[in-house]
N, C-alpha and C positions, 0 to 999 in steps of 0.2 A: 232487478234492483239489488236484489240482495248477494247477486255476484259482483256486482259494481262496488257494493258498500265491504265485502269481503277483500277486495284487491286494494281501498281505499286501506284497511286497514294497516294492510299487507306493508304498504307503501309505509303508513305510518312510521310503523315499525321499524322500518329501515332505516326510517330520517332519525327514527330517534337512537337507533343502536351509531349509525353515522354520528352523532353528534356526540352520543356518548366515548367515544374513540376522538372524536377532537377534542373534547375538555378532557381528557386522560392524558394524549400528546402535550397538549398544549403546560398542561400540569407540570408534564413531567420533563420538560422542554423547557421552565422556566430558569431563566439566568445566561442560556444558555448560546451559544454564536447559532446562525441559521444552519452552518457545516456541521455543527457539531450534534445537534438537531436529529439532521436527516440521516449524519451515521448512526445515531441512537435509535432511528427507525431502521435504517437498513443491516440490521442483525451486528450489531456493534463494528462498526467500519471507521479504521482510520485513514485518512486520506490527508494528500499533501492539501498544505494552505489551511486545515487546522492551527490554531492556537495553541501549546504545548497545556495551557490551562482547560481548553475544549476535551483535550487528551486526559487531561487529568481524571475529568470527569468520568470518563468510559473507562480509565482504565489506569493502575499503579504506574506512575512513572516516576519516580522520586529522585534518582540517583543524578550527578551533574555528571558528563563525561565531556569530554573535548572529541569530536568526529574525526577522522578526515576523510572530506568531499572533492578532495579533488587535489590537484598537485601540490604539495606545502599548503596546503588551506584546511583550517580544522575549524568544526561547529560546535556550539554548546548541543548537549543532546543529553536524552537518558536512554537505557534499554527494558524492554517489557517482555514478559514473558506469556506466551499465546500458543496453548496444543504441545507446550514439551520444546516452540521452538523461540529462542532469543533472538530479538531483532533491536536493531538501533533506531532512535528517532532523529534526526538532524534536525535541526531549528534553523533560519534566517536570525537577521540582525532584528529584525521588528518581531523575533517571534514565533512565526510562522512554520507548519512543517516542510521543512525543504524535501526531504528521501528516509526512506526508511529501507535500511540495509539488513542483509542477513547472511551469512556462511554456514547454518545447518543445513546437513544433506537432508533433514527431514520436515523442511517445505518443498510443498510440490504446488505447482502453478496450475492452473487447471488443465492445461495440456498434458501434465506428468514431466515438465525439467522443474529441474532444481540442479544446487551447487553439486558437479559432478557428471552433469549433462555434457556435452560434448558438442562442438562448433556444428558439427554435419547433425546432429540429434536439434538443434535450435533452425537450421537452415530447412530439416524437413518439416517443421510447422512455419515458420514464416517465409514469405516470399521475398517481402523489406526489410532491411534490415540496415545499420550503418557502423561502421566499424571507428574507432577510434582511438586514440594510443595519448591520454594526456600525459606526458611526461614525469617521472617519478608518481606514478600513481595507478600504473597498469593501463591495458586494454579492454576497451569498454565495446559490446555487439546489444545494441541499442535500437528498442523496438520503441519506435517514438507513440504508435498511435495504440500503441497497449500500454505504456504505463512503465515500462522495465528496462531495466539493462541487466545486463550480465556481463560480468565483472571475471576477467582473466590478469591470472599474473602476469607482472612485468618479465622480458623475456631480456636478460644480459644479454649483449653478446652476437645476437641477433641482427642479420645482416637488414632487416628492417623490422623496427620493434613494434610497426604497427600490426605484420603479422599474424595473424592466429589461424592457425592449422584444425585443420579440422577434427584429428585427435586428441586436440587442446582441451580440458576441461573446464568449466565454471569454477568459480574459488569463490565467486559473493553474486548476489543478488542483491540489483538496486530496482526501488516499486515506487509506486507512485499512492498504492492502496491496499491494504489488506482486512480481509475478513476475522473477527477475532475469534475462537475457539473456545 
């Protein structure tokens, strides 16, 4: 009995340290979108489909800048600084986080590429990969089911610009989500 009533305790205790962590969350959680939430639990993570105000909350984003996403297309965005590296935030029309870019060589992906990696150094960690050339806006090698692209310069001149060589290097990184520092 008295091992039964010591395990009962046991339990107790647990429900109530549990509970004490959900009224802490939940506290600390209030106001706040369910994305923006769970990147405040998951060690300050920003991730696309945030709210630039959910952003706001984790993290200084002040500045207005105009992006650009993609051929002649620019985004309202701000840039944040995280570990030494600047990165851009891009916004949709409603808001939202569209991509978060960066061209310091001093992210690294948890693979080890970053800006500066090289086509054959990206092709020896993925198997998938898709390559794409949107027009005035560079070459994009596009890891759909991680989150990323990598972002090569436009090539003048180039008997096909969709191209990229394998000694090509990175020039920007486009994420879908990053850990904040």
């Amino acid at each position: 009995m008295g091992i039964l009533s010591a395990r009962g305790i046991i339990v107790k205790i647990k429900l109530r340290v549990k509970k004490v962590i959900a009224i802490r969350m939940a506290l600390l959680c209030t106001g706040l979108s369910i994305i923006a939430c769970s990147a405040m639990i998951k060690k300050n993570v920003i991730k696309s489909d945030m709210t630039r105000e959910d952003v706001q909350n984790i993290i200084t984003c002040s500045d207005d800048l105009m992006i650009l996403t993609g051929p002649s297309q620019f985004r309202q965005g701000c840039s944040i600084m995280s570990g030494g590296v600047k990165f851009l935030l891009a916004f949709d029309e409603s808001g939202h986080l569209l991509k978060i870019l960066t061209n310091s060589r001093e992210y690294r992906l948890p693979n080890g590429l970053h800006v500066g990696s090289t086509l054959a150094e990206i092709k020896q960690n993925y198997n998938e990969y898709k390559i794409t050339a949107p027009t005035g806006y560079g070459r994009l090698v596009v890891i759909e089911n991680q989150g990323v692209a990598f972002g090569f310069s436009w090539k003048e001149g180039s008997p096909c610009a969709a191209e990229v060589l394998d000694t090509d290097e990175v020039a920007w990184l486009e994420l879908s989500e990053i850990e904040l520092q």
